[in-house]
TORKOL-4160 file (C-alpha; in steps of 0.2 Angstrom, whole numbers, padded with zeros to 4 digits, m for minus):
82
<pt num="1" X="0089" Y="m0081" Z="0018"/>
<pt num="2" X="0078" Y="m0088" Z="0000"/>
<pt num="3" X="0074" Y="m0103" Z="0012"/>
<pt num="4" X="0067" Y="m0094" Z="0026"/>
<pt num="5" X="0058" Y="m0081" Z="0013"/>
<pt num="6" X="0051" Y="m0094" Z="0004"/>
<pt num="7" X="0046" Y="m0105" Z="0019"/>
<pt num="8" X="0036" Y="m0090" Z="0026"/>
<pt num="9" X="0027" Y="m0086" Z="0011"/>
<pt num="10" X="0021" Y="m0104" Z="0010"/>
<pt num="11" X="0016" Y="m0105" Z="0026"/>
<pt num="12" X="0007" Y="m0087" Z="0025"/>
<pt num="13" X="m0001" Y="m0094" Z="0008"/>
<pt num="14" X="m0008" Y="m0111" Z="0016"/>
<pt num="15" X="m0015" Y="m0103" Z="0030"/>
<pt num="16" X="m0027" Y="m0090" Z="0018"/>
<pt num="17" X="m0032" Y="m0103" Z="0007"/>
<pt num="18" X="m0037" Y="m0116" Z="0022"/>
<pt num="19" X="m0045" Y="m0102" Z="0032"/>
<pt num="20" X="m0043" Y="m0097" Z="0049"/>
<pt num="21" X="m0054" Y="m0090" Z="0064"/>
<pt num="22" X="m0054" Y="m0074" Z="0072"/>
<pt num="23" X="m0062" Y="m0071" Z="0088"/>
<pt num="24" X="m0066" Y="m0052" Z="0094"/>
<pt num="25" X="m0069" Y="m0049" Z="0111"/>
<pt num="26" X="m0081" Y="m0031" Z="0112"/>
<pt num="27" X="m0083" Y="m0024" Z="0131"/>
<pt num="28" X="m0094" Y="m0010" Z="0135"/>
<pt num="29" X="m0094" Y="m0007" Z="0113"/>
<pt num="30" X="m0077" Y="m0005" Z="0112"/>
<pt num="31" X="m0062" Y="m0020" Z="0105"/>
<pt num="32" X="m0055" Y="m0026" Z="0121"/>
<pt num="33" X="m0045" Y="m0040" Z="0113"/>
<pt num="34" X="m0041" Y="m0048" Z="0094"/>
<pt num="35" X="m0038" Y="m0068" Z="0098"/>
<pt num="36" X="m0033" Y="m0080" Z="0083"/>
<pt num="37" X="m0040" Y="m0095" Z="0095"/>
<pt num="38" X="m0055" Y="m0099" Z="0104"/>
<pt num="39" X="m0057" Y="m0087" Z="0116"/>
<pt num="40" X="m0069" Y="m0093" Z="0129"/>
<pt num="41" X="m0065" Y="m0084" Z="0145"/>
<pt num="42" X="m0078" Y="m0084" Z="0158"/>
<pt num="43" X="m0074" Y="m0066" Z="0164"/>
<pt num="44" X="m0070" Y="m0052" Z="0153"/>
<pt num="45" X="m0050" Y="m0046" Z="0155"/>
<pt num="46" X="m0056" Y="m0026" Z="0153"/>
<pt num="47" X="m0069" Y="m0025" Z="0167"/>
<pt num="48" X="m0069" Y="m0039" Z="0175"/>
<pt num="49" X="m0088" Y="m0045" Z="0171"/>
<pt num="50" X="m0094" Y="m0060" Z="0166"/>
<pt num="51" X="m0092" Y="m0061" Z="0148"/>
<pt num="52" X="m0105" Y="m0066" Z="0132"/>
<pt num="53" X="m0107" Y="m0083" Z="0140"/>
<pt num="54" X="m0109" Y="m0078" Z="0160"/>
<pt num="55" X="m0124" Y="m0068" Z="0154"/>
<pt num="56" X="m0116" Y="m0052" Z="0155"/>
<pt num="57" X="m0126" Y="m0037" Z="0144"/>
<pt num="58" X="m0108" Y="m0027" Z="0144"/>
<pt num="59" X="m0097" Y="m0039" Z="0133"/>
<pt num="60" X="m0100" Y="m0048" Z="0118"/>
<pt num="61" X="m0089" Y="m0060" Z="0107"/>
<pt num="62" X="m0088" Y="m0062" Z="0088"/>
<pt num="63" X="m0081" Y="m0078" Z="0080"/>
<pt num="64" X="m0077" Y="m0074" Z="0059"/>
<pt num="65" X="m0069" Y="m0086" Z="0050"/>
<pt num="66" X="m0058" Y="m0077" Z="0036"/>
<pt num="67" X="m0054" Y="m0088" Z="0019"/>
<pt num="68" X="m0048" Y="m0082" Z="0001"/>
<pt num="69" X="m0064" Y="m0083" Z="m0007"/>
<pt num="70" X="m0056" Y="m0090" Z="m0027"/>
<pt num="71" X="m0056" Y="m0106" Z="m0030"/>
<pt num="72" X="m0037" Y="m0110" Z="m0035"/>
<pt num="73" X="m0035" Y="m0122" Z="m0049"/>
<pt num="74" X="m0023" Y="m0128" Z="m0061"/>
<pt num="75" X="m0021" Y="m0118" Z="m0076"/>
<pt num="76" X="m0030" Y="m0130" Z="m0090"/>
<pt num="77" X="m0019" Y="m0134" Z="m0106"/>
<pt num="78" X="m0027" Y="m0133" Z="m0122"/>
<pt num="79" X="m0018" Y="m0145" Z="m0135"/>
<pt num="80" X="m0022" Y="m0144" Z="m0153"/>
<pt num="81" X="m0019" Y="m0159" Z="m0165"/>
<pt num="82" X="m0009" Y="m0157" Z="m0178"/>
């Protein structure tokens, strides 16, 4: 079960840090659909228009890319001489 714990939070932490795309789908002002892929459909799966890229006035798409905005570095070791 530590493993599998372990494994997940990993994965979880590599994915914030490299940063991944959102893709919201808005039909007639409201959120239709929430999409971690590119979402390019041609007609909109609420009502059936074309969507953002058919020319439709209805329905739009929003692309955001989410990342952990700290830098993470190494702690730095100060050594005195003696």
């Amino acid at each position: 079960m530590k493993k599998l714990l372990t494994i997940f939070i990993a994965v979880l932490y590599v994915a914030i840090t490299s940063g991944f795309t959102v893709n919201v789908h808005y039909c007639m002002g409201e959120i239709a659909s929430v999409k971690f892929h590119n979402a390019d459909d041609d007609a909109c799966n609420k009502c059936g228009k074309p969507g953002a890229k058919g020319g439709g006035d209805c329905c739009k798409d929003v692309h955001k890319f989410l990342k952990v905005d700290q830098s993470h570095q190494a702690a730095k070791i100060f050594f005195t001489r003696r």
